[in-house]
C-alpha positions in Angstrom: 174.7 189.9 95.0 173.1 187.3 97.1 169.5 188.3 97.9 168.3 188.1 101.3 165.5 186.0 102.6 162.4 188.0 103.8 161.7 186.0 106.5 158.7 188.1 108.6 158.5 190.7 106.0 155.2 191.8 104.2 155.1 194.4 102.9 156.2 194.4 99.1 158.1 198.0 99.2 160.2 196.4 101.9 161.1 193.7 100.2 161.9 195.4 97.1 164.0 198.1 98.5 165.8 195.5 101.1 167.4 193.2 98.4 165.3 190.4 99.6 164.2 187.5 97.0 160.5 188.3 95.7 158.7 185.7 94.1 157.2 187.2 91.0 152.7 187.0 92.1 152.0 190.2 89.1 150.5 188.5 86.8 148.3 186.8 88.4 147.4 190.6 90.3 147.1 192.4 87.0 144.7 189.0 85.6 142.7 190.1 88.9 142.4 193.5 88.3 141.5 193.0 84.3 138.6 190.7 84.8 136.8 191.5 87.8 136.4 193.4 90.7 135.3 191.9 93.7 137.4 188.7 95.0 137.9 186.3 97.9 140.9 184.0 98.6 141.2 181.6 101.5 144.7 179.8 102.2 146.2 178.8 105.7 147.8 181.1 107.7 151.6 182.2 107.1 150.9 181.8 103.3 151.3 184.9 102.1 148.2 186.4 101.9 149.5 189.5 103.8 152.2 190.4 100.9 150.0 189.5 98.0 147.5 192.2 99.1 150.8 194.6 100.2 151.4 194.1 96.5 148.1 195.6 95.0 148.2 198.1 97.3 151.5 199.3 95.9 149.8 198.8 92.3 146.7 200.9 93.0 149.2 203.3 94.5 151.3 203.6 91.1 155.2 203.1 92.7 156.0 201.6 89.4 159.6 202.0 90.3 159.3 199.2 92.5 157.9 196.9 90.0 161.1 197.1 87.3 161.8 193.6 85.9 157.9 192.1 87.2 155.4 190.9 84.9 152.9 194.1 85.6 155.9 196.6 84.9 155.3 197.3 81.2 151.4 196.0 81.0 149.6 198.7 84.0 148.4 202.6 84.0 151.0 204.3 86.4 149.8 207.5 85.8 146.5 206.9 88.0 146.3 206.8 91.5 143.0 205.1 93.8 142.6 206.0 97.1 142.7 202.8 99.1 141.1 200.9 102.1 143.2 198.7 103.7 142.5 196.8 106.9 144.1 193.7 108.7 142.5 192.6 111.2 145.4 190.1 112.2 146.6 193.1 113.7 144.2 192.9 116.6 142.6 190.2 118.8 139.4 191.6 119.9 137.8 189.7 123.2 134.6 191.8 123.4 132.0 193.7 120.6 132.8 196.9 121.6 136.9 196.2 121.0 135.8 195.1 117.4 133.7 197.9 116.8 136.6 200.6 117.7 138.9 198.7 116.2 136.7 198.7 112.6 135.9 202.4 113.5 139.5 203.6 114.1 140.5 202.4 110.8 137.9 204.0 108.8 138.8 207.7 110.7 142.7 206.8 110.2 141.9 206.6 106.3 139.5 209.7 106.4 142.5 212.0 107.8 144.8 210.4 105.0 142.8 210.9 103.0 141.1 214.8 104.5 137.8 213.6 104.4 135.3 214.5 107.1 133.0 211.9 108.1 129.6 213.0 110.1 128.3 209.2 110.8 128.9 207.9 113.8 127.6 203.8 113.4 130.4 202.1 112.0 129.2 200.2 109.0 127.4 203.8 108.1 130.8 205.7 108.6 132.5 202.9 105.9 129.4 203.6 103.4 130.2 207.5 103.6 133.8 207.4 104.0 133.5 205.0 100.4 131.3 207.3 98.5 133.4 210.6 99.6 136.6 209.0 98.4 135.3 208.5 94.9 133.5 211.7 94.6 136.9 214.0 95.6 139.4 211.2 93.6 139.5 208.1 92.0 136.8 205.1 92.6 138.1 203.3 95.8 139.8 200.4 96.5 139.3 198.0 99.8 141.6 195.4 100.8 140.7 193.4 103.8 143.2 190.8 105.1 142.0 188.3 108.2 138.6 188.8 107.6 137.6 186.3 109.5 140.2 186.3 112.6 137.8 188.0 115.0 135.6 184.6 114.8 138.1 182.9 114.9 139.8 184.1 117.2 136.7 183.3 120.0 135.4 180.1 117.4 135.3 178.4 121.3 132.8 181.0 122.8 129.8 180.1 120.6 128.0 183.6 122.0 130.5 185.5 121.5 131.9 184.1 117.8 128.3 184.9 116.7 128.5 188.2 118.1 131.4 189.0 116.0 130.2 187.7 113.3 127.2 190.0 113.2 129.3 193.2 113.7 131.8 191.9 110.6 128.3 190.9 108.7 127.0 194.7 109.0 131.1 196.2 107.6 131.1 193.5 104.9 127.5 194.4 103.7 128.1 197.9 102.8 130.6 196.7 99.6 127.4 195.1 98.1 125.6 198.9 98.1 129.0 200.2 97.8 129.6 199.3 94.2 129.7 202.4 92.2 132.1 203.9 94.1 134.0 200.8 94.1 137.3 199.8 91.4 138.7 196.7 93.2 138.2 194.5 96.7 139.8 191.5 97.6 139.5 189.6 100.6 141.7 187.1 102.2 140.9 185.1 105.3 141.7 181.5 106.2 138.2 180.4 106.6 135.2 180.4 104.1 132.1 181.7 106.3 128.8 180.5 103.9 127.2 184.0 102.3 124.5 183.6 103.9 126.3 184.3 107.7 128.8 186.5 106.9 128.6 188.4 103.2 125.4 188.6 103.3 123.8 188.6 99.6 127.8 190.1 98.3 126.5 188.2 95.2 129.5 189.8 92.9 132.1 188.2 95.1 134.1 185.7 93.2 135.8 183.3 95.4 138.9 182.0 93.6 140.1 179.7 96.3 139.2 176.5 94.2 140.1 178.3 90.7 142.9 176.5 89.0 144.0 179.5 87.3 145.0 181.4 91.1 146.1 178.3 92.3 150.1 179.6 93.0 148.5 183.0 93.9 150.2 182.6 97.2 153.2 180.0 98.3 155.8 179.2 96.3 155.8 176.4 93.3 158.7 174.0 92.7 160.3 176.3 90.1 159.9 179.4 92.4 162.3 177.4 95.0 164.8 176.0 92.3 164.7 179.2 90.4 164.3 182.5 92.6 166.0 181.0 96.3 168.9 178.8 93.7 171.7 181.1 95.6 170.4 179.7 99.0 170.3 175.5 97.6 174.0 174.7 97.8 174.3 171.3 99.2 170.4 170.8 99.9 168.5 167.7 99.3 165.8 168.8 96.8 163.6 165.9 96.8 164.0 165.5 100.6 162.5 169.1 101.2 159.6 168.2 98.4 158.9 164.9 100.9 158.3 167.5 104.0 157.1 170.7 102.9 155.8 170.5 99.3 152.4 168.8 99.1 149.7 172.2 99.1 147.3 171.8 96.1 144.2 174.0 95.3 143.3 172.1 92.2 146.5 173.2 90.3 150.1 172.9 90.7 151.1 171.5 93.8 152.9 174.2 96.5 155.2 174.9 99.4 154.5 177.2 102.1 156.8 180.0 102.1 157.4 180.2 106.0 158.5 176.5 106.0 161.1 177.6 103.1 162.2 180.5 104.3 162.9 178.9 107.9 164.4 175.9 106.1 167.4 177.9 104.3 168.0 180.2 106.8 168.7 177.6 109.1 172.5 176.8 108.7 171.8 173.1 109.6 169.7 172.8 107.0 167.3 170.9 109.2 164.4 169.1 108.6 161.6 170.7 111.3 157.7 171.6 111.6 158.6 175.1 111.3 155.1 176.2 110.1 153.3 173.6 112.5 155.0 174.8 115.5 153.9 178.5 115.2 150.4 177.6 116.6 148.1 175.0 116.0 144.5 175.7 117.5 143.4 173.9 120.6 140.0 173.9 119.4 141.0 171.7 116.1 142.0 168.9 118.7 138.8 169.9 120.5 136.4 168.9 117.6 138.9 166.2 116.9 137.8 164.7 120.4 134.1 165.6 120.4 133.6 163.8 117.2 135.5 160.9 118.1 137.6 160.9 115.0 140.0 158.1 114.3 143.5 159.5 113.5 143.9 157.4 110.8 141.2 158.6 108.6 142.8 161.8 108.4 145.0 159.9 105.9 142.1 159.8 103.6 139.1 161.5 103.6 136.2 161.9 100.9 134.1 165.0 100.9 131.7 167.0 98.6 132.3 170.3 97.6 129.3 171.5 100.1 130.9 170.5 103.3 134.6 171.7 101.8 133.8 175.1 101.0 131.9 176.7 103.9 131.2 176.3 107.4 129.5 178.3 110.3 129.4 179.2 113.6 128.2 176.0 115.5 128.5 174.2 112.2 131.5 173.2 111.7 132.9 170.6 110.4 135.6 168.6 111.0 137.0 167.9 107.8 136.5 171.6 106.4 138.1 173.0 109.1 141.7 170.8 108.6 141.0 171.6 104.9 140.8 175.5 105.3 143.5 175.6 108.0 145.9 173.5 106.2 146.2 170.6 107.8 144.9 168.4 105.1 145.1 169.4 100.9 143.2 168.1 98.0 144.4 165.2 96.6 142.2 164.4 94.0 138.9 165.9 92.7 136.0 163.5 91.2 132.3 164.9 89.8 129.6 162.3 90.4 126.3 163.6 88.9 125.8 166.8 89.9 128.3 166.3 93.1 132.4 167.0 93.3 133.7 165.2 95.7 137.5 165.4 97.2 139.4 163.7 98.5 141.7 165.5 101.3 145.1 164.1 102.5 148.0 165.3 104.8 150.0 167.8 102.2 153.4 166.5 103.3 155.8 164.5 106.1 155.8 167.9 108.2 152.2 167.8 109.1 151.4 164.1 109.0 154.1 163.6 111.5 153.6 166.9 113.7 149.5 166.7 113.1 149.5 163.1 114.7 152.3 164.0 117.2 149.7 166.5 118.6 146.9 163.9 118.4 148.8 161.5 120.2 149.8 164.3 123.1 146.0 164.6 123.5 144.9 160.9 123.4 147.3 159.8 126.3 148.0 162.9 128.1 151.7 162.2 129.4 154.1 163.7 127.0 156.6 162.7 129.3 155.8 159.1 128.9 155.8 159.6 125.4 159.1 161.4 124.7 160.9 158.5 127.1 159.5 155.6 124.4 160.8 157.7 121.3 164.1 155.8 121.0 163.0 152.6 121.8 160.1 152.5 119.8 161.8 154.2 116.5 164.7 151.3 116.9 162.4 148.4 117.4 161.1 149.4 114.4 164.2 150.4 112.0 165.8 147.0 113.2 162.7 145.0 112.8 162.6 143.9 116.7 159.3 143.1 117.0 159.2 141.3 120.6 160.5 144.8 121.7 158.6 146.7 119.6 155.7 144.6 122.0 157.1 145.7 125.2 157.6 149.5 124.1 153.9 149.2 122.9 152.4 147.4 126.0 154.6 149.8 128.8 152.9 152.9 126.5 149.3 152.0 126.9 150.4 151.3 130.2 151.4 154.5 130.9 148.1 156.4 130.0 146.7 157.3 133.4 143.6 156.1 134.6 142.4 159.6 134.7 142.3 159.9 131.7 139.8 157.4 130.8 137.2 158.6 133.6 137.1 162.1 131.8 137.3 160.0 128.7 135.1 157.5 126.8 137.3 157.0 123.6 138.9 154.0 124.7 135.3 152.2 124.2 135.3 152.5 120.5 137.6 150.4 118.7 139.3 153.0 116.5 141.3 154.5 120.0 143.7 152.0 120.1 144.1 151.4 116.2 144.7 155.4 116.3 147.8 155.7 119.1 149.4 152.9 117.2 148.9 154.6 113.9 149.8 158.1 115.1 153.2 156.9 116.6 154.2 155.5 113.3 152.7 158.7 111.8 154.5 160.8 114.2 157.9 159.2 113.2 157.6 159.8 109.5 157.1 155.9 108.7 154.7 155.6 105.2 151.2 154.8 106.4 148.3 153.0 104.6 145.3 152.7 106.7 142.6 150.4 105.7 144.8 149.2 103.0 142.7 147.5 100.3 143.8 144.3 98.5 141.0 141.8 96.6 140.3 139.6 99.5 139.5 142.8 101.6 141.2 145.6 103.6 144.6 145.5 106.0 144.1 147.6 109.0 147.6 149.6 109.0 150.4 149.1 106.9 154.1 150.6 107.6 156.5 150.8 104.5 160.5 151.8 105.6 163.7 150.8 103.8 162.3 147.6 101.7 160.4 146.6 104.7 156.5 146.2 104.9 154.5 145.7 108.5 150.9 144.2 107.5 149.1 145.0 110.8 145.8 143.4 112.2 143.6 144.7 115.1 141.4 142.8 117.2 139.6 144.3 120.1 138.3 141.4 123.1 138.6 138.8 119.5 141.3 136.2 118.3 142.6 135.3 115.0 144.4 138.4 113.5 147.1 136.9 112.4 145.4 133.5 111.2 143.0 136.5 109.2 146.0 137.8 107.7 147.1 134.5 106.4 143.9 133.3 105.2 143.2 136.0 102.8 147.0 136.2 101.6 146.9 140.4 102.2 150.4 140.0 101.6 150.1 139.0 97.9 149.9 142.6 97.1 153.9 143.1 98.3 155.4 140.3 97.4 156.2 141.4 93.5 158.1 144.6 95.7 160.6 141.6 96.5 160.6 143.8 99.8 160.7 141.5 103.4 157.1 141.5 104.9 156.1 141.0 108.3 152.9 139.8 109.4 151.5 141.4 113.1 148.7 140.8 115.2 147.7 142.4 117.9 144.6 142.1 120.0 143.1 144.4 122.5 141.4 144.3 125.9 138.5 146.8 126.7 138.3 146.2 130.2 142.7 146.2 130.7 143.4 149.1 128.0 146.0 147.2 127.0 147.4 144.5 124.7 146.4 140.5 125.9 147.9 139.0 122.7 150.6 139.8 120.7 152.2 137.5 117.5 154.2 138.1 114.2 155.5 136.5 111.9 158.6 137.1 109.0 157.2 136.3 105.3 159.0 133.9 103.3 159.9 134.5 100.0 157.8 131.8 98.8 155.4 131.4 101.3 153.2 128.2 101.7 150.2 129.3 103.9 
């Protein structure tokens, strides 16, 4: 029988019982449980965080009938039974201190009445202390799972008062695991953020973070096998390496993942089409926010080069650009380097379905008219497919054209060169066109390069200067293509400060034994 997708669904007994497809996560629960007791995951939202800890709370429960044919079936104690902690804080959106508080404080008095323990504290973090120590004392050491931790911060990351405030009421529940300990078997906390210890754990000193550890790496979202293996009844007719181009591409220094919401969305949709499922349930305002503030270039989100330092943490009023696209899953880890007593990554776009949607959003924000922008779509995507590049001139001039002067009086971005380098780069970005910014050769670097269907576009940018295309020629950056035997096509394109727009415009078609 056909299982069914469990699109929405986390909670493992549900899954189980409903005949949907369960990806087998046990072993790497019951490694957990055997060497260690105190753990912290981080992974982008709709990951499946939520059902991984679903799954060690039916573990720590002991409903071994639901676990006949996993990993842990044979290899765990049934017989015992832990009382458990389990709070997700996805489940609220607190706005004000006091909301947080009774929100934290509910949940502690919904566990004491499972539970028939009285509690006499009335401060929150005091009530968790006693409610863990009375749990041990009248059954089995306790367990606390805690999924969002961080969603109340980030949830007001904008309201730099408030997002501190929360942080402190969070920092005094978190602190009572590290006094909590001998009354303590197992806690594991998942979040999409990694707050420094310092702000938010507080000296939690037997935390291990296993976001980084290449033996968790799969712990959540789904590897190639899981798709070709577990979901085969649901692949007739698909295009495997087409859905590894747009939604495969996750990496946390081991094998390389898909996110299970994109999958799931993907096979139930009877089209089979290609679409930013996961992008399209949210992206924060705030990421474009910093985006702007910093007056980041688009397209050095295609590359980026940070240490371990900056990736792994970041703080209230602190944070940084790159670590928050890394932690929100925007851009993955492409390849990691030590240099002395440094790692360094270097961070990439995980696949076509955030490149194209991450830059479509950029580009929304850098000219402000989606209108505009949805009417030069066809026209610009032709020009380009048929290799018209005098139209592919007039689509780009009549877009800059269109951003509204408005824009640039609330605006400074179009003073720095990398604003109009960006909008070009986005829109080919946006499209799903292979992008190489700063594209290095042995005479020096090509500003954009666009790969399509045996076709290369070697772009130069000039703002208020001449000579791109004469630059082009004289250090032969085409040499690098021409053993691809693919056609190349030399563009400049120069830009004026003071119009916002392009002044000069030339290409040229490579021969196949050129004499420049």
């Amino acid at each position: 029988m056909k299982k069914k997708l469990p699109i929405g669904i986390q909670t493992f007994e549900k899954i189980v019982e409903g005949n949907y497809v369960y990806v087998d996560k046990t072993k790497m629960a019951f490694d957990l449980i055997e060497n260690g007791n105190c753990f912290f995951l981080s992974r982008p939202r709709r990951f499946g965080k939520s059902l991984f800890l679903s799954t060690l709370k039916a573990i720590f429960e002991g409903k071994k009938e639901f676990f006949k044919g996993l990993y842990i079936y044979d290899k765990w104690d049934w017989s015992k039974k832990y009382p458990i902690f389990h709070i997700d804080f996805g489940n609220q959106k607190a706005t004000t201190d006091k909301e947080l508080i009774s929100f934290i404080s509910n949940q502690i008095d919904d566990v004491a009445n499972l539970y028939e323990i009285s509690l006499s504290r009335k401060v929150y973090y005091e009530k968790f202390r006693e409610l863990l120590e009375k749990l041990s004392q009248k059954h089995e050491k306790a367990v606390v799972l805690i999924d969002e931790y961080d969603k109340p911060i980030l949830d007001n990351i904008t309201e730099n008062k408030l997002a501190i405030e929360m942080r402190e009421i969070l920092r005094g529940f978190y602190t009572v695991l590290k006094g909590a300990d001998p009354f303590l078997k197992f806690v594991f906390l998942t979040g999409v953020s990694k707050f420094s210890k310092v702000s938010i754990f507080s000296g939690l000193n037997n935390l291990m973070d296993i976001t980084l550890h290449p033996s968790y790496s799969s712990i959540c979202g789904y590897t190639q096998k899981d798709v070709e293996v577990s979901f085969k009844d649901w692949l007739n007719g698909v295009d495997l390496e087409k859905v590894k181009k747009w939604y495969d591409g996750y990496s946390w220094l081991g094998e390389s993942l898909y996110n299970p919401f994109d999958i799931l969305l993907f096979l139930d949709n009877p089209k089979k089409s290609y679409k930013s499922y996961w992008f399209e349930t949210g992206t924060p305002t705030f990421l474009i926010d910093i985006i702007k503030a910093n007056r980041y270039p688009s397209f050095n989100l295609e590359k980026i080069e940070v240490s371990d330092k900056i990736l792994s943490s970041f703080d209230v009023g602190n944070i940084k650009l790159e670590t928050l696209l890394f932690q929100t899953g925007y851009l993955t880890i492409k390849k990691e380097e030590e240099f002395g007593t440094d790692i360094i990554y270097t961070l990439t776009y995980p696949n076509l379905e955030v490149k194209s949607a991450l830059n479509l959003y950029i580009l929304d924000y850098l000219i402000e008219n989606a209108t505009r922008q949805s009417a030069i779509a066809k026209p610009f995507y032709e020009s380009v497919i048929n290799c018209d590049l005098d139209k592919l001139k007039d689509v780009l001039v009549s877009f800059f054209a269109s951003i509204p002067y408005d824009w640039y009086r609330k605006n400074k971005l179009d003073k720095f060169e990398g604003y109009y380098a960006s909008i070009i780069y986005s829109l080919f970005a946006s499209f799903g066109f292979e992008t190489v910014p700063e594209d290095k050769t042995n005479k020096g670097s090509i500003d954009l390069t666009i790969g399509f269907d045996e076709k290369i576009f070697i772009f130069e940018f000039k703002v208020d200067e001449k000579g791109g295309l004469e630059q082009i020629k004289e250090k032969k950056y085409y040499e690098k293509y021409l053993a691809e035997k693919k056609e190349v096509f030399l563009i400049a394109i120069e830009f004026n400060k003071g119009k916002r727009n392009i002044i000069n415009y030339s290409w040229e078609k490579l021969l196949i034994n050129p004499k420049l």
